[in-house]
C-alpha positions as CSV (number, residue, x, y, z in Angstrom):
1,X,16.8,26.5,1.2
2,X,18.5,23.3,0.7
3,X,22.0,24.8,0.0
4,X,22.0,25.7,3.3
5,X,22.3,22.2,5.1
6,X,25.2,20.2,5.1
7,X,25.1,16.8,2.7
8,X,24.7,14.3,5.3
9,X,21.4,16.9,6.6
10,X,20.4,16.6,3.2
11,X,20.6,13.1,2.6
12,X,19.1,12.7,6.5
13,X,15.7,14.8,5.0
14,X,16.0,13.0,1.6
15,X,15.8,10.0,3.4
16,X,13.2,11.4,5.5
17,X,11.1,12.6,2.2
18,X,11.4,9.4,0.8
19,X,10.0,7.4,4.0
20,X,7.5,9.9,4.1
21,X,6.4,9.1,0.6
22,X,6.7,5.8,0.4
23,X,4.3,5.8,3.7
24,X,2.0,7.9,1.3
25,X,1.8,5.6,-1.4
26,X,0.5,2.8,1.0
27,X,-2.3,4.6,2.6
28,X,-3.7,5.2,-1.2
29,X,-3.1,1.3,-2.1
30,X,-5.0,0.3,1.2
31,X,-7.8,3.2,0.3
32,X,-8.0,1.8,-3.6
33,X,-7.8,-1.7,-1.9
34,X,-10.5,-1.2,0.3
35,X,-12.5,0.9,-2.0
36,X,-11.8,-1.9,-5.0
37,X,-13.0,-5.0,-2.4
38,X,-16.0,-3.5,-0.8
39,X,-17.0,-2.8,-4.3
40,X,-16.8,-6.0,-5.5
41,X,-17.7,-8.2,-3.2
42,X,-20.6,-6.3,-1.1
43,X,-23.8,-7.2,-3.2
44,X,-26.3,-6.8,-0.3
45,X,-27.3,-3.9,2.0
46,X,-24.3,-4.3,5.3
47,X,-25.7,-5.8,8.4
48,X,-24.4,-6.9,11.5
49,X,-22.2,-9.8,9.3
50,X,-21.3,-10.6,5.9
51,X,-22.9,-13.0,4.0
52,X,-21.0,-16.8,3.2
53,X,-20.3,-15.4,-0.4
54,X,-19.3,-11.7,0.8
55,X,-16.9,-13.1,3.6
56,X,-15.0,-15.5,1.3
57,X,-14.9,-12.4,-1.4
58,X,-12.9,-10.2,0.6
59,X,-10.5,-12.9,2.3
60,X,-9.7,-13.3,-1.4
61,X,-9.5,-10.1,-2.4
62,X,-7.3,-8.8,0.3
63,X,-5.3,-12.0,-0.4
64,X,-4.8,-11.2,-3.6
65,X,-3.9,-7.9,-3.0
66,X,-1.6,-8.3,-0.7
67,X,0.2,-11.0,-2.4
68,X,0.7,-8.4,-5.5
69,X,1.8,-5.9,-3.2
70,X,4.2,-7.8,-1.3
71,X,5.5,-9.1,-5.2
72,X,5.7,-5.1,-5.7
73,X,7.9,-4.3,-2.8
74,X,10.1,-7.8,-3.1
75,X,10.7,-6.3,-7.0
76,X,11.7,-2.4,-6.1
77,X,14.0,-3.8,-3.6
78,X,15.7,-6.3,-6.0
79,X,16.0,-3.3,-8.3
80,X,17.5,-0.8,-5.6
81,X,20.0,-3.4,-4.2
82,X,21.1,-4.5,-8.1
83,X,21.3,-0.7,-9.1
């Protein structure tokens, strides 16, 4: 099917693919993320609010993960611009 599109419609839907993918990839990170937090730092049966322990758990959780996945994306794109 693909030899039927020009190369600039191929490289629009490769582009597309790879958007689309990428997109993909985050939604399971925030899943695991979430998943991996609530986990972690919910000891308690969930109320109306966190407890002072349970609060300050996720802030730093979801600090932490998003400081590692911002290192993630700063590191693919250091690698596609140098390659």
């Amino acid at each position: 099917m693909a030899d039927r599109f020009d190369d600039a419609t191929q490289k629009e839907l490769q582009a597309f693919l790879d958007r689309e993918q990428a997109q993909a990839r985050v939604q399971q990170s925030i899943h695991t993320f979430t998943s991996m937090c609530w986990d972690k730092c919910i000891t308690g049966t969930p109320s109306t609010r966190f407890s002072r322990g349970e609060e300050s758990c996720l802030v730093n959780c979801v600090d932490r993960f998003l400081d590692t996945s911002l290192f993630i994306v700063k590191k693919i794109e250091s690698q596609r611009q140098g390659a």
